[in-house]
N, C-alpha and C positions, 0 to 999 in steps of 0.2 A: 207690312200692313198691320200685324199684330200690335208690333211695338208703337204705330202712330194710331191705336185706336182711342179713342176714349168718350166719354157720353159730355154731351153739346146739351146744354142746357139755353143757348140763346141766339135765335135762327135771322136771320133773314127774311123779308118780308116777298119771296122771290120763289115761282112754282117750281116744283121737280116733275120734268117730261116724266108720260104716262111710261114711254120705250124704259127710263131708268127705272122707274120704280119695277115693271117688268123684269128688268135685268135682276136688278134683287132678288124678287121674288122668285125669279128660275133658278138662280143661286142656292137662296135657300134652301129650297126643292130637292138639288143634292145632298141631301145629309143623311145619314147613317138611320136606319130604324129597326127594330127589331121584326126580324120577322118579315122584313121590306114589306111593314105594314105602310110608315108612310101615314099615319093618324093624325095628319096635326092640317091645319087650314088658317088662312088669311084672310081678316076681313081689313081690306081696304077701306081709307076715309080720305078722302082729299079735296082739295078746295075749301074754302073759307066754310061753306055753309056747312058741310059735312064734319069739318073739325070744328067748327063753332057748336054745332049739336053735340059733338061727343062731350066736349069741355059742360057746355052746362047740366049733360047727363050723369056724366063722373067726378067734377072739379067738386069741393067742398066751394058754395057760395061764397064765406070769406075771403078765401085765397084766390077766386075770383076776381075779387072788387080790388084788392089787394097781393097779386101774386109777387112769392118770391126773386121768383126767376119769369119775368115780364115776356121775356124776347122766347117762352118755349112756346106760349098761346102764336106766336107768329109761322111755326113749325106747319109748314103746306101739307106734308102727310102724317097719317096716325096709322099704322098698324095694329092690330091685337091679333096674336099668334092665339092659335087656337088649340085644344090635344082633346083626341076622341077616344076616351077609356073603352066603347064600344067595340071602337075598331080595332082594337088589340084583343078585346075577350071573342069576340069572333074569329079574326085572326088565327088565332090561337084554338079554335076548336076543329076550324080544317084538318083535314087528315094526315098532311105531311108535320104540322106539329102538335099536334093530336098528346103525344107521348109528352110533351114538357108537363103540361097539369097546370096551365095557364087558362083557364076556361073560368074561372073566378075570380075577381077583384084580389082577394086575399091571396090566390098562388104565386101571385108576382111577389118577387124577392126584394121590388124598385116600381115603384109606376111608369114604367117606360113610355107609358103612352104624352109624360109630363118631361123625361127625358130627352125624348128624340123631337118634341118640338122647343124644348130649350135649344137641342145641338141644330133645328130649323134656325133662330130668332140668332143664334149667335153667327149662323153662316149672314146673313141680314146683317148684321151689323158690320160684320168685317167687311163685307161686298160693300157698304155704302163707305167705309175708306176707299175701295178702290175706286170708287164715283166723285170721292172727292168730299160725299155729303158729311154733314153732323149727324147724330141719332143719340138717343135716349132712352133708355129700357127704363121703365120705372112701371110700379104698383098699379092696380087701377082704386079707385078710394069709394067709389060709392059700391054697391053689391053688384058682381059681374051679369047676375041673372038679369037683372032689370036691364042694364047696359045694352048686350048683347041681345036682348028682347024688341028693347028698341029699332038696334037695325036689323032684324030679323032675323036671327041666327038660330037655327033648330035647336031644340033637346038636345042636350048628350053632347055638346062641345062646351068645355072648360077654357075658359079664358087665362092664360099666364101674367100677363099685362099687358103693356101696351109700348108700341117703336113710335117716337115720332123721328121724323126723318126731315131734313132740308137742307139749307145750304147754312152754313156755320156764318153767326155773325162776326169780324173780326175784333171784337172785345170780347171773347167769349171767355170767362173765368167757369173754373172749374169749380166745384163745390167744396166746401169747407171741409169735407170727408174724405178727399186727395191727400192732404198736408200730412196723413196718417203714415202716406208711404208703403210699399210693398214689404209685405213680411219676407225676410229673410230667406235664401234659400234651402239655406240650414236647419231651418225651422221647417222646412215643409215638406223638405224630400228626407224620405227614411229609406236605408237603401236594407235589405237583408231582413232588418227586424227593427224595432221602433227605437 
């Protein structure tokens, strides 16, 4: 599954049952977090009207009228993975890890709470190869606060970006930033010392 993943820039005009996207998202759900905090949340969008609000909440208007990649606006769900910096500084002030000295933003060595919903959004995307679907991690372009205000999403959760998720069109090309190729293995494993 790892080796046949890759991001679908051009969908299908065709829904993903509510039970799949379910499946994902329980998938997700398994990953790793510090602390088995578990900080991170899904906000769900599906159906035309739901993804059509996000798009003209988030899309830059020209690329609208105009987009690149046409067949992603046809993408039945939109994910944005969410991580609760809260949840980790509370977390972290309980008594059983009391002693790490994670009780403030700056203690952390890593934003884990940015971490462990990456390792969320990646179990997501690897689960929708096993469904068979397409998916796309990419940026969110307008400011997340407004975004995320919109559908209603409290204080205190951080937006990563955003999953669209559906069934892969069969002409789907890959983006221009493929043809770069996987850096070397040589290059990126240092065994002992650098």
């Amino acid at each position: 599954m790892v080796r046949r993943r890759k991001m679908c820039r051009n969908f299908l005009d065709r829904p993903v049952e509510p039970v799949v996207v379910d499946r994902l998202l329980a998938r997700a759900c398994r990953a790793p977090s510090a602390g088995h905090t578990q900080g991170w949340a899904f906000l769900v969008l599906e159906g035309s009207a739901q993804t059509r609000r996000f798009w003209q909440l988030d899309a830059d208007p020209a690329w609208l009228a105009a987009p690149t990649h046409p067949g992603l606006l046809r993408a039945p769900v939109i994910v944005l993975p969410l991580a609760s910096r809260n949840a980790y500084l509370s977390r972290y002030a309980e008594a059983d890890k009391l002693s790490a000295a994670r009780t403030q933003p700056e203690g952390w060595p890593a934003p884990y709470w940015l971490i462990d919903a990456s390792f969320a959004t990646m179990l997501l995307l690897l689960g929708a190869v096993d469904e068979g679907l397409g998916a796309l991690f990419f940026a969110l372009h307008a400011p997340a606060p407004a975004t995320l205000a919109a559908f209603g999403v409290p204080d205190g959760w951080e937006a990563l970006g955003a999953v669209a998720l559906g069934w892969p069109a069969p002409e789907y090309q890959p983006s221009a930033s493929a043809a770069r190729g996987r850096r070397p293995f040589s290059e990126v494993v240092h065994r002992g010392r650098w």
